[in-house]
C-alpha positions as YAML, in Angstrom:
chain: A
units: angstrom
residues:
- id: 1
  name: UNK
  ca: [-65.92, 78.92, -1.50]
- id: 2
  name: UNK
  ca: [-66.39, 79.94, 1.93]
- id: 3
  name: UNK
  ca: [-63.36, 81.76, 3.51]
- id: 4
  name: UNK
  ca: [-63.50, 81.65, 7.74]
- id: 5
  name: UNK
  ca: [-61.39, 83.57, 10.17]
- id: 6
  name: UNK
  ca: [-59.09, 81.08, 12.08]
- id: 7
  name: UNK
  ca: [-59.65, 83.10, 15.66]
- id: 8
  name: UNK
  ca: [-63.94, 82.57, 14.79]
- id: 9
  name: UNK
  ca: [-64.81, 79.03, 13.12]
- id: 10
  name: UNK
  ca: [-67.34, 77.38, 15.22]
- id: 11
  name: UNK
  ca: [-68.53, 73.77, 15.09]
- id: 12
  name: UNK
  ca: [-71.48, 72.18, 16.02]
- id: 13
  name: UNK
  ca: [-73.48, 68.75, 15.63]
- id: 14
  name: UNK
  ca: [-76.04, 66.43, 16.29]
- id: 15
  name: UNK
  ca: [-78.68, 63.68, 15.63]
- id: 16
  name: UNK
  ca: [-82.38, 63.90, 14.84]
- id: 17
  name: UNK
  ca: [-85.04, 61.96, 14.97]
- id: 18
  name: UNK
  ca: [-86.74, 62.69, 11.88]
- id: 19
  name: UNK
  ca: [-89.58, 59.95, 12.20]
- id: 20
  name: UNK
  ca: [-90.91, 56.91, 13.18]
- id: 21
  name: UNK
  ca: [-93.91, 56.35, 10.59]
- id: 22
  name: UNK
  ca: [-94.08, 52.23, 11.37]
- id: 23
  name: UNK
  ca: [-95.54, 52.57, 14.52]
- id: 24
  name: UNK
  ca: [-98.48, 54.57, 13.64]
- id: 25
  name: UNK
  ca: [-98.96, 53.76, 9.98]
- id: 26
  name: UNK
  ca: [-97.94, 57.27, 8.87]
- id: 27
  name: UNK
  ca: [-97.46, 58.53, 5.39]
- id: 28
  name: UNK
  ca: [-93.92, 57.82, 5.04]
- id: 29
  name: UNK
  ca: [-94.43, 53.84, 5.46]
- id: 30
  name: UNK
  ca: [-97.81, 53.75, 4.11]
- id: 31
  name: UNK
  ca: [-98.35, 56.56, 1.42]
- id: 32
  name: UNK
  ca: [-97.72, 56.79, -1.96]
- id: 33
  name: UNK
  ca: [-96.32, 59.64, -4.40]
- id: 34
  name: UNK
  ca: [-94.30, 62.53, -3.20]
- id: 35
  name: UNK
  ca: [-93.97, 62.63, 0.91]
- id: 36
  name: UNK
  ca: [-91.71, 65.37, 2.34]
- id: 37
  name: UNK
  ca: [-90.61, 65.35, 6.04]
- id: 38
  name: UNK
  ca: [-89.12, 69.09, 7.48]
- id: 39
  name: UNK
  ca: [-87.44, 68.95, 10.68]
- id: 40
  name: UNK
  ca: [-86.03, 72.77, 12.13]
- id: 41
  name: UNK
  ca: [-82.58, 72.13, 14.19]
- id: 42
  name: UNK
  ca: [-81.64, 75.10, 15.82]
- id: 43
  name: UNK
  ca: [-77.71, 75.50, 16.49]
- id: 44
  name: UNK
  ca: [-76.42, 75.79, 19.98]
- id: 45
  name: UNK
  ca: [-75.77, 79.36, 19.61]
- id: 46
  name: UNK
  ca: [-75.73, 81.83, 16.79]
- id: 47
  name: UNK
  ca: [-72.70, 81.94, 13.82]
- id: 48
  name: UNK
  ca: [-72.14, 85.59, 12.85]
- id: 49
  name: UNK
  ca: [-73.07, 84.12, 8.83]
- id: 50
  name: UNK
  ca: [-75.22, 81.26, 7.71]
- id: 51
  name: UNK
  ca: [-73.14, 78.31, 7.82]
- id: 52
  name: UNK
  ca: [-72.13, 75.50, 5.72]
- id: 53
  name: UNK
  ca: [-74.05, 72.65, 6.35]
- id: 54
  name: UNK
  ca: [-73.97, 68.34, 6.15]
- id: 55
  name: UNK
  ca: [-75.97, 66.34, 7.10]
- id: 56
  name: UNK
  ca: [-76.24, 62.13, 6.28]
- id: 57
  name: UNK
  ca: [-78.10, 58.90, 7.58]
- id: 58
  name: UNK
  ca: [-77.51, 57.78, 10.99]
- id: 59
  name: UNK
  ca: [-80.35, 55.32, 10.87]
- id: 60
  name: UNK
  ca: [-82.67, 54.28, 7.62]
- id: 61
  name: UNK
  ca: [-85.08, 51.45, 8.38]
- id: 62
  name: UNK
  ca: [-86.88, 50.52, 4.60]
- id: 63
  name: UNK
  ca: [-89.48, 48.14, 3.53]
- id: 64
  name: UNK
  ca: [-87.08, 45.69, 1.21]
- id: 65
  name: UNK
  ca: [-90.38, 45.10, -1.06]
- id: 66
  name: UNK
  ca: [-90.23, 48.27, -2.93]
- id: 67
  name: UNK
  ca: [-87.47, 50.67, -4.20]
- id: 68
  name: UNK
  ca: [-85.71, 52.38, -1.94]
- id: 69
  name: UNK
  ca: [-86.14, 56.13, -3.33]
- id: 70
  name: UNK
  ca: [-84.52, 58.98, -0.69]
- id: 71
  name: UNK
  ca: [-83.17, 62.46, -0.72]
- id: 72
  name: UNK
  ca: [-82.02, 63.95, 2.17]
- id: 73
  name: UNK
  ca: [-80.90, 68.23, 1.79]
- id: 74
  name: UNK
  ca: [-79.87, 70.79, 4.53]
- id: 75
  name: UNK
  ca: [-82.13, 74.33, 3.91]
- id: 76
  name: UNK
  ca: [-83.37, 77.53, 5.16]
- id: 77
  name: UNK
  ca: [-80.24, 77.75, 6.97]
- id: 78
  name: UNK
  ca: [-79.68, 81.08, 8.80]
- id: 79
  name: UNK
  ca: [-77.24, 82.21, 11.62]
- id: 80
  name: UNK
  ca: [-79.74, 80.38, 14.32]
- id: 81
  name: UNK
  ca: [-81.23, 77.22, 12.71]
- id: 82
  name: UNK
  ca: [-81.40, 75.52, 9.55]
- id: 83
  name: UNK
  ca: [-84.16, 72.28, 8.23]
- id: 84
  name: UNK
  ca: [-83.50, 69.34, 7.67]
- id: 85
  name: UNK
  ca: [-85.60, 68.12, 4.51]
- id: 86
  name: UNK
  ca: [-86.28, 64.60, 3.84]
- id: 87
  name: UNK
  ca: [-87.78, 63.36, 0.60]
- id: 88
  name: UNK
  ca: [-89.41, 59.92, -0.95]
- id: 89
  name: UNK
  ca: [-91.90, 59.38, -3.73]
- id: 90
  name: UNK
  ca: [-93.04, 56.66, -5.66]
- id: 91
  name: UNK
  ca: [-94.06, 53.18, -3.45]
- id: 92
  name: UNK
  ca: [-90.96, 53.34, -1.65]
- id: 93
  name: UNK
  ca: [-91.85, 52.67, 2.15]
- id: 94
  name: UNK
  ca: [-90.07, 54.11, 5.12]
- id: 95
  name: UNK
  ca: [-90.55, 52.88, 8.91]
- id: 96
  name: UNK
  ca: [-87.75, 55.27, 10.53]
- id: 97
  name: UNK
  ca: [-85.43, 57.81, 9.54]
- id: 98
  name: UNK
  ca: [-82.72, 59.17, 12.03]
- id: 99
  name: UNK
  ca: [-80.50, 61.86, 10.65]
- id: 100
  name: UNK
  ca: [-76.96, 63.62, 11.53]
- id: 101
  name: UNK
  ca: [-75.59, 66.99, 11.06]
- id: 102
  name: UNK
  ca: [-72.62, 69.11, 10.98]
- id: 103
  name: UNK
  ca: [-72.26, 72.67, 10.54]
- id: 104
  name: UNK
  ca: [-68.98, 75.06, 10.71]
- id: 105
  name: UNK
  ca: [-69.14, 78.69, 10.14]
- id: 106
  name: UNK
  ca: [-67.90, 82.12, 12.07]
- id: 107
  name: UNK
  ca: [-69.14, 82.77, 15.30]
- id: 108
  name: UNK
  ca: [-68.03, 85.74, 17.97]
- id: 109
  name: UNK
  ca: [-64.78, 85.44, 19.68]
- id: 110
  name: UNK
  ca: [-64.08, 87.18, 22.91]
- id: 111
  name: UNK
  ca: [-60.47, 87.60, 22.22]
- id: 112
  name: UNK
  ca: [-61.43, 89.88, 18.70]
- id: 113
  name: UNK
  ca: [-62.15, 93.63, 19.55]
- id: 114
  name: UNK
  ca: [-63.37, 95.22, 16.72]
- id: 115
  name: UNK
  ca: [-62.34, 99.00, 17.75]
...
């Protein structure tokens, strides 16, 4: 379990586009086998520790004539970024992925001297 000081938890989001294979044919709507996707989101501004990290679907546009075969993980994540890693294997077949994050953690605090 992660423990925070009340006077330093910081909070930050967003949404990323993680692809758009449709449109050009790419691997993720036209491959086979294992396909991996890596996107790098850097935070807003630095947490003292690495923080926790969420993320989940926002949009998920799939072919309906194969399984639908996803994993979607938060890692690397450091006091300045973390990826967000997006897996699919088999003949599943993905036209766009869109994904959402959250991340809370400590971060500096003007009002805290440390003497």
């Amino acid at each position: 379990m992660k423990k925070l000081n009340a006077h330093r938890i910081g909070i930050d989001n967003g949404t990323v586009h993680l692809f758009s294979d449709f449109v050009e044919d790419g691997e993720m709507w036209s491959g086979e086998g294992d396909r991996v996707r890596r996107v790098r989101v850097n935070f807003t501004e630095p947490f003292l520790t690495p923080p926790m990290v969420q993320v989940g679907f926002t949009l998920w546009d799939i072919s309906n004539t194969a399984n639908t075969r996803v994993d979607l993980r938060s890692d690397a994540v450091t006091e300045t970024h973390f990826d967000i890693v997006f897996t699919t294997w088999g003949d599943t077949k993905i036209a766009r992925m869109h994904a959402n994050w959250f991340a809370i953690g400590d971060v500096n605090d003007d009002e805290v001297w440390d003497v």
